[in-house]
C-alpha positions as CSV (number, residue, x, y, z in Angstrom):
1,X,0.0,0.0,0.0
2,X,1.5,3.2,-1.2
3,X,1.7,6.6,1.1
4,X,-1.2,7.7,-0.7
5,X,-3.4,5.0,-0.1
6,X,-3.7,6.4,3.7
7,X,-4.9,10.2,3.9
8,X,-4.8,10.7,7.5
9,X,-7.0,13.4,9.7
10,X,-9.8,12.9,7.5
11,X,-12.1,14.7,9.7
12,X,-15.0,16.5,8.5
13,X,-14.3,20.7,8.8
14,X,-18.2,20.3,9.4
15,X,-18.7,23.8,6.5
16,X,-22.1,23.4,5.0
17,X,-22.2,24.8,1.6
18,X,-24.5,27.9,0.4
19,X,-25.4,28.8,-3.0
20,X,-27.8,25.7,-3.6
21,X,-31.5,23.8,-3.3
22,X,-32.1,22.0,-0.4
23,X,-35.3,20.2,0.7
24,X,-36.6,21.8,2.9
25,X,-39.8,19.6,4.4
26,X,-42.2,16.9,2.9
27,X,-45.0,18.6,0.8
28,X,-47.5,17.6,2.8
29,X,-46.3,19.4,5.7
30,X,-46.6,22.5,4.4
31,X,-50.2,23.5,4.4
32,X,-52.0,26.1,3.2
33,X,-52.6,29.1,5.5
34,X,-50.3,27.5,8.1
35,X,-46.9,28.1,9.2
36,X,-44.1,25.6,9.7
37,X,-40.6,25.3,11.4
38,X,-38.0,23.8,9.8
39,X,-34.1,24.2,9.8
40,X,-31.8,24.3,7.1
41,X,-27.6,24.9,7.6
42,X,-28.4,26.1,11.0
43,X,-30.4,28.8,9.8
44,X,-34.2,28.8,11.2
45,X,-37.2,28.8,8.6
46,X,-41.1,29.4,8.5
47,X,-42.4,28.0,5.4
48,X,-46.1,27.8,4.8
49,X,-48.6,28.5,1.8
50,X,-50.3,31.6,0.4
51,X,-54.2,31.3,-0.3
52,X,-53.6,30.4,-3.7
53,X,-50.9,27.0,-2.5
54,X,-47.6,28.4,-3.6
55,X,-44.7,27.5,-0.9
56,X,-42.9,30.3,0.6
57,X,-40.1,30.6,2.8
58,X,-38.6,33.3,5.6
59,X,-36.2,33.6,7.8
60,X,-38.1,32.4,11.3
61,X,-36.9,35.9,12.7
62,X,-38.8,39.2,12.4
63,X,-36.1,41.9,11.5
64,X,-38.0,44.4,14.3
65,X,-36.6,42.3,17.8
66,X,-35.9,38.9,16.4
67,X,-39.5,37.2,17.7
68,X,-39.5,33.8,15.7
69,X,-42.3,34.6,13.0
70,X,-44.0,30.7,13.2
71,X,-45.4,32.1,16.5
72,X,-47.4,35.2,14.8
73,X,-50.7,34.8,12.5
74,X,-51.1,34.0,9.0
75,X,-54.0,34.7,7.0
76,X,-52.8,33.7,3.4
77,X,-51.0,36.9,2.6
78,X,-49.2,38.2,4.9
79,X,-47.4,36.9,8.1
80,X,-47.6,39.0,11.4
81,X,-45.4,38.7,14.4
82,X,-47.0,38.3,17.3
83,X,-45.1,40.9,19.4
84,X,-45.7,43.6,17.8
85,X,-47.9,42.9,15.1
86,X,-45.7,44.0,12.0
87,X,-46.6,42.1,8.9
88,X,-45.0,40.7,6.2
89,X,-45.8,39.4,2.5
90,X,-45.2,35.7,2.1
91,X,-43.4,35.9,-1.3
92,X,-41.3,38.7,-0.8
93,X,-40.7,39.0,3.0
94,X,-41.3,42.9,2.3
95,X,-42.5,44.7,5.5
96,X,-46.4,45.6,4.8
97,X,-47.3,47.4,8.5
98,X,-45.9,48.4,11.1
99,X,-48.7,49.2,13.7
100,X,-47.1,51.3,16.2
101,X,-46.1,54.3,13.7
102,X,-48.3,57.4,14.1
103,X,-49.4,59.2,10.5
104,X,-47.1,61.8,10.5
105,X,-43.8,59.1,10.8
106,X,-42.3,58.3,7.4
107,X,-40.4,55.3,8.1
108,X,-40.8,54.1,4.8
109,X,-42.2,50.2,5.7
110,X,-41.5,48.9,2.4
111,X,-38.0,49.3,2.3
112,X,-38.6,46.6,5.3
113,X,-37.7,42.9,4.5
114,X,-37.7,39.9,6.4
115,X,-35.2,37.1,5.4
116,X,-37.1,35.8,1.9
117,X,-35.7,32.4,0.3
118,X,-37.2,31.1,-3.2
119,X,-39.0,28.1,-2.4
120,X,-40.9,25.6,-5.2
121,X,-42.3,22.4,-4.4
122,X,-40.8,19.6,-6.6
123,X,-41.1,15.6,-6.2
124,X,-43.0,15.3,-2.6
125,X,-40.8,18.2,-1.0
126,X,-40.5,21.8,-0.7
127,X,-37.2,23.1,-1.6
128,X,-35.6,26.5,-0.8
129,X,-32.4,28.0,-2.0
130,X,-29.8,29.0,0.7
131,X,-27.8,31.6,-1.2
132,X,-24.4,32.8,-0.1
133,X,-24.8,35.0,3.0
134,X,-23.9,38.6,2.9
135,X,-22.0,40.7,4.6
136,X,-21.8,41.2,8.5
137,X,-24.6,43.5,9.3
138,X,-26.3,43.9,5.7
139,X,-30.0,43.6,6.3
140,X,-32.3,41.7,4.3
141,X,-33.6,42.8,0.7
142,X,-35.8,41.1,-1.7
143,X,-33.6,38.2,-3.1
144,X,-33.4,37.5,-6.5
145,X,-34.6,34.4,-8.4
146,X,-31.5,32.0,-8.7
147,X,-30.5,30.9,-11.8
148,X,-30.2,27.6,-10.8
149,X,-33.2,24.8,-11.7
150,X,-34.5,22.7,-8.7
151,X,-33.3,19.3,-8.5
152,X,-35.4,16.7,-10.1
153,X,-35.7,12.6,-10.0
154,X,-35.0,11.3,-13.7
155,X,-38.3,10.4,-14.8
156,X,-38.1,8.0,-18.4
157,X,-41.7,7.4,-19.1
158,X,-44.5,9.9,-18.4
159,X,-46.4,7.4,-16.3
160,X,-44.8,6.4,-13.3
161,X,-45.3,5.2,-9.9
162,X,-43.5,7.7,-6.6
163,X,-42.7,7.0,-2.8
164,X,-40.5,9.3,-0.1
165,X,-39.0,8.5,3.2
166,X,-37.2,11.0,5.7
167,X,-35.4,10.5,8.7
168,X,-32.8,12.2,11.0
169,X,-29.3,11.2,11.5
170,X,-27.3,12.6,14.2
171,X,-24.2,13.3,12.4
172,X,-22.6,15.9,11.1
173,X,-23.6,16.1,6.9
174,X,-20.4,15.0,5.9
175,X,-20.0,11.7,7.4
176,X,-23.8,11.2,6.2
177,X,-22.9,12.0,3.0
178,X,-19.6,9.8,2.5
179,X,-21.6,6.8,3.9
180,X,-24.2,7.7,1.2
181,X,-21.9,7.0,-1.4
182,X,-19.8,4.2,0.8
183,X,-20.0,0.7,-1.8
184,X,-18.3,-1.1,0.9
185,X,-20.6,-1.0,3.8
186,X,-23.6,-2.7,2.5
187,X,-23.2,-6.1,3.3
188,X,-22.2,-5.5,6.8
189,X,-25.2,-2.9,7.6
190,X,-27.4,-3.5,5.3
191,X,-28.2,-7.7,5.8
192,X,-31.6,-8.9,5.0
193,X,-32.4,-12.3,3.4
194,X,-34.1,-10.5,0.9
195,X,-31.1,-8.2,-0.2
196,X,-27.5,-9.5,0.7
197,X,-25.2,-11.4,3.1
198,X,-21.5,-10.8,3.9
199,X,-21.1,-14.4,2.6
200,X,-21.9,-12.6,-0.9
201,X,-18.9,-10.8,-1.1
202,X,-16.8,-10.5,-3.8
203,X,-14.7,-8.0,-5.8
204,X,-16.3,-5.4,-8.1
205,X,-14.7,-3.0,-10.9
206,X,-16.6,-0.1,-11.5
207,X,-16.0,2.9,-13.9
208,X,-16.1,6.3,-12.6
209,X,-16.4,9.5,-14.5
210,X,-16.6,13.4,-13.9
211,X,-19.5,15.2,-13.9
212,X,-20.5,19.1,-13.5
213,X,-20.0,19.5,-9.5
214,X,-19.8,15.8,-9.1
215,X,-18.8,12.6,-10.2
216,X,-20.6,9.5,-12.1
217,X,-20.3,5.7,-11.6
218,X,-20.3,4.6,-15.0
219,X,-23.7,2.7,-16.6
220,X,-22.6,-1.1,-15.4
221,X,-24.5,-4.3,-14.7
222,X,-26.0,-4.3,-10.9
223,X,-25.0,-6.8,-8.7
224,X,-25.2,-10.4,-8.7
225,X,-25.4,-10.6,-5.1
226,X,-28.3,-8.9,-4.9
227,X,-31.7,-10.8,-4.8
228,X,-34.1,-7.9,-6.4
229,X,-32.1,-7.1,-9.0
230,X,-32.2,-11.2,-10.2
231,X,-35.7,-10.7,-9.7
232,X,-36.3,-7.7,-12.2
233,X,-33.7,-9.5,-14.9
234,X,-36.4,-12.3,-14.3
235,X,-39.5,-9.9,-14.6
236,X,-38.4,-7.7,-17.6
237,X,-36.8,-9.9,-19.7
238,X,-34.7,-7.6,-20.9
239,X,-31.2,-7.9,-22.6
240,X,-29.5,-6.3,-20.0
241,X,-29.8,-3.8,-17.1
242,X,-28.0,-1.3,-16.1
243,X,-27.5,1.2,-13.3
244,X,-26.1,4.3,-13.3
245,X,-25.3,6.6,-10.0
246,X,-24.5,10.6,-9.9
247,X,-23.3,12.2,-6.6
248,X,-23.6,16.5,-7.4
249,X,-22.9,19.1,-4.9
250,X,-23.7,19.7,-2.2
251,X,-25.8,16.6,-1.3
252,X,-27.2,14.5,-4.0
253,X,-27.5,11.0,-5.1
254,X,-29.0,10.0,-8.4
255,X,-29.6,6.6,-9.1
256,X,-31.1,5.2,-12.3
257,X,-31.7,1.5,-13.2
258,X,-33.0,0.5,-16.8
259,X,-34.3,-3.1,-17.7
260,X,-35.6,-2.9,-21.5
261,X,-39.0,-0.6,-21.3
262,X,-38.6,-0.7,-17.5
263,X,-36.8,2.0,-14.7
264,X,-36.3,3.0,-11.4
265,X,-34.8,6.1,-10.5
266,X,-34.1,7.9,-7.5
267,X,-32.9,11.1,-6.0
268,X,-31.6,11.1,-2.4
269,X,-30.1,13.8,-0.5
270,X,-28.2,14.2,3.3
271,X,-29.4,17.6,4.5
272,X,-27.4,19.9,6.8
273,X,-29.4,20.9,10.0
274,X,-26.9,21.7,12.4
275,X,-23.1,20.9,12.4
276,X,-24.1,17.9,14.2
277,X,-27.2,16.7,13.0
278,X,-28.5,15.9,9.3
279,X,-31.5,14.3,7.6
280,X,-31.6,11.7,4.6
281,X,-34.4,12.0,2.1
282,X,-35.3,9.5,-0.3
283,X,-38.0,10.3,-3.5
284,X,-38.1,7.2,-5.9
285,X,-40.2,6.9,-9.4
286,X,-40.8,3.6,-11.3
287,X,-42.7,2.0,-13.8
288,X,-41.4,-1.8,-12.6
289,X,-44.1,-4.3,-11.4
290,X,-47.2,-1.6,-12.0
291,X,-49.5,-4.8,-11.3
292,X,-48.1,-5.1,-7.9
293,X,-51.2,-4.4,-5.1
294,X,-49.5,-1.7,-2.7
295,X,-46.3,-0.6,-4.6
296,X,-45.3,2.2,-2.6
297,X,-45.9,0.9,0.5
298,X,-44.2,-1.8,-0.2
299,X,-41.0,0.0,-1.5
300,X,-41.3,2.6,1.1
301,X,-41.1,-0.7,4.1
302,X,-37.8,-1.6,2.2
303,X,-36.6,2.0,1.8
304,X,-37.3,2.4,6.0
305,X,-35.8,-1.0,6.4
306,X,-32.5,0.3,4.8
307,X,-32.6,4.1,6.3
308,X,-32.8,3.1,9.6
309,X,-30.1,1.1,9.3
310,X,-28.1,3.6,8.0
311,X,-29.3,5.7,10.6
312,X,-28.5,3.4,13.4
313,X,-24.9,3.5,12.1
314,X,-24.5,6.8,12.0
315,X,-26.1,6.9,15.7
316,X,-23.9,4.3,16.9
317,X,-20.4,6.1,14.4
318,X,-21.6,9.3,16.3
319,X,-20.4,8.0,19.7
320,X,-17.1,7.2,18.6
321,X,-16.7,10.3,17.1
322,X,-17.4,11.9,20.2
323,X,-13.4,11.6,21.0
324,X,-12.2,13.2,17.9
325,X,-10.1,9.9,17.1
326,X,-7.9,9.2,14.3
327,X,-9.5,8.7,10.7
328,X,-8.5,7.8,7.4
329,X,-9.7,7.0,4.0
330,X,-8.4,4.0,1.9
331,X,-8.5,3.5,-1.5
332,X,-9.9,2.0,-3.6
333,X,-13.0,1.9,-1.9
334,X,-13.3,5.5,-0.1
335,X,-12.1,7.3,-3.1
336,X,-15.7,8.8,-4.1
337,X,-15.3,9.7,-0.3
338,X,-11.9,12.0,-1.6
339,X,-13.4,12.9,-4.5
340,X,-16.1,14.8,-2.4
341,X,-13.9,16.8,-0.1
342,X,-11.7,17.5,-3.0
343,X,-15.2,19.0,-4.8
344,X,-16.5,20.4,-1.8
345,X,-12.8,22.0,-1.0
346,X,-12.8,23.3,-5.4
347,X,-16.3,25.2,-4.5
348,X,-15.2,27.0,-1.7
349,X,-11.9,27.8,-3.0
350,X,-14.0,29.3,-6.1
351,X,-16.1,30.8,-4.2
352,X,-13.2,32.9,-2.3
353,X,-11.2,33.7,-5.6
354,X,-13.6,34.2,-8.0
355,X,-12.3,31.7,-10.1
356,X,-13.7,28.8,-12.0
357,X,-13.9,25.5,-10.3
358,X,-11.3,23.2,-10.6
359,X,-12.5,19.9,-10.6
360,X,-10.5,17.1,-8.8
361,X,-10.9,14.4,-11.6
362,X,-8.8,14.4,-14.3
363,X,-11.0,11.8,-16.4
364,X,-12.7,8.7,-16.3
365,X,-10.9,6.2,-13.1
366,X,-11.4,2.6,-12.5
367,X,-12.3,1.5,-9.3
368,X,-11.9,-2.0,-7.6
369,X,-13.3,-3.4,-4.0
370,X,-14.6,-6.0,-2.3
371,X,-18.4,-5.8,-1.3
């Protein structure tokens, strides 16, 4: 093993990166004429509905004395704290009233915002864009529209079949992430008589490839260890199938698997909360077995099934964390874990130079482990 097979002090630096989407809440949370709490990179949100169902989101802070807005009133329009009764559009965040000035003050109100974020509702969730913060001190204005398009799962056919799952992981989002995209855990975490042993493991070679802000693992044939792909070469009778998996900054995993006129695809992302708390989301579309009675629920048991053991993990990892021991990446098997400090290291260092990124793969790599 060569001295660069060991990269010692691997230790998350625990920076959670601005200037992109994140999901924000399940859809159905968000309900019209109601306000909701959530959390995203430690900043607090309200995030609710207007009268006419488009998601919004605000800072969960009025600008006046810092009175958490989820506690005030909403009547479809606007949002009004509830210590001192200043209201706020939805959309915009821009200051509407402010009871307590007499006629003959000219604050001028509407030069007034409180923190807005876009928000749009895609694929079960509502998503909001955390942009780059400002300066020390700045204030809040109306924000702009980013340019940027909200992430989607790859959808093949126009008729399809959908089921989420979320759940909380007490780690800081980078360990969640590198066990996200960890191919040599899964026999050892992930054991079920209907998925794998560790008796089924064998070497793999896999092609890897960059991608804008990320980094592909090459279309390949799934598993043969792996008892529901053998069932859906069985069902489609197809030629061959393939999978193909995308990790893109900051958080995202796409996965895709084709079988002749039949897919599955998937988009799952490890949220930042807090710098010591995250939260995996899972949205998955299909058109496989459309005869089967109770589809999503059925997927959605095996999705829980396989999230809460990855959450148990990470519960159980966080504890030895706890003493800042010493950590290190191998390779071949933790080098999509490099790859994504490397990316996540090229977007901040863009960020502070105005420069373009540099990405950390020079072209396509071949990969071999044991799983």
């Amino acid at each position: 093993m060569s001295s660069d097979d060991l990269l010692d002090n691997q230790v998350p630096d625990a920076t959670m990166l601005t200037g992109f989407w994140y999901r924000a809440l399940p859809s159905e949370k968000a309900k019209t004429g109601q306000l909701q709490k959530a959390m995203l990179l430690e900043i607090p949100l309200v995030i609710g509905r207007d009268r006419n169902g488009r998601p919004f989101a605000l800072r969960d802070a009025c600008p006046h004395r810092g009175m958490p807005l989820s506690c005030g009133h909403f009547d479809g329009e606007l949002v009004e704290c509830s210590y001192h009764g200043w209201r706020f559009e939805a959309q915009t965040g821009q200051c509407q009233l402010i009871p307590s000035l007499t006629s003959d003050q000219s604050l001028k109100v509407d030069r007034i915002y409180a923190g807005n974020y876009a928000c749009e509702e895609r694929d079960s969730f509502v998503w909001a864009f955390m942009p780059d913060p400002g300066p020390p001190g700045a204030g809040f204005s109306r924000r702009e529209r980013p340019s940027a398009e909200v992430p989607r799962v790859p959808a093949i056919t126009d008729k399809f079949k959908t089921a989420y799952l979320t759940a909380d992981l007490p780690c800081n989002v980078d360990h969640g992430i590198i066990g996200l995209m960890d191919p040599a855990h899964g026999p050892f975490v992930h054991q079920a008589w209907w998925w794998r042993s560790r008796h089924s493991i064998h070497e793999k070679q896999k092609q890897f490839e960059p991608i804008p802000n990320g980094f592909r693992m090459s279309a390949h044939t799934p598993s043969s260890n792996s008892a529901p792909y053998k069932l859906l070469k069985f069902y489609s009778d197809a030629d061959s199938i393939t999978t193909t998996i995308d990790f893109v900054l900051p958080n995202m995993r796409f996965e895709t698997i084709r079988a002749g006129k039949f897919w599955f695809s998937s988009l799952t992302t490890v949220t930042p909360i807090t710098r010591n708390r995250c939260r995996i989301d899972v949205v998955a579309c299909w058109n496989i077995f459309p005869w089967v009675p109770f589809g999503p629920s059925l997927l959605k048991f095996v999705f829980a099934k396989f999230v809460e053991q990855d959450r148990r993990t990470m519960e159980l990892q966080s504890e030895g964390l706890k003493t800042n021991p010493h950590l290190m990446l191998i390779d071949d098997a933790d080098r999509p874990a490099k790859w994504y400090f490397a990316l996540k290291a090229a977007h901040l260092e863009a960020g502070r130079t105005g420069a373009d990124m540099k990405h950390p793969m020079a072209g396509p790599v071949m990969l071999r482990w044991r799983s």
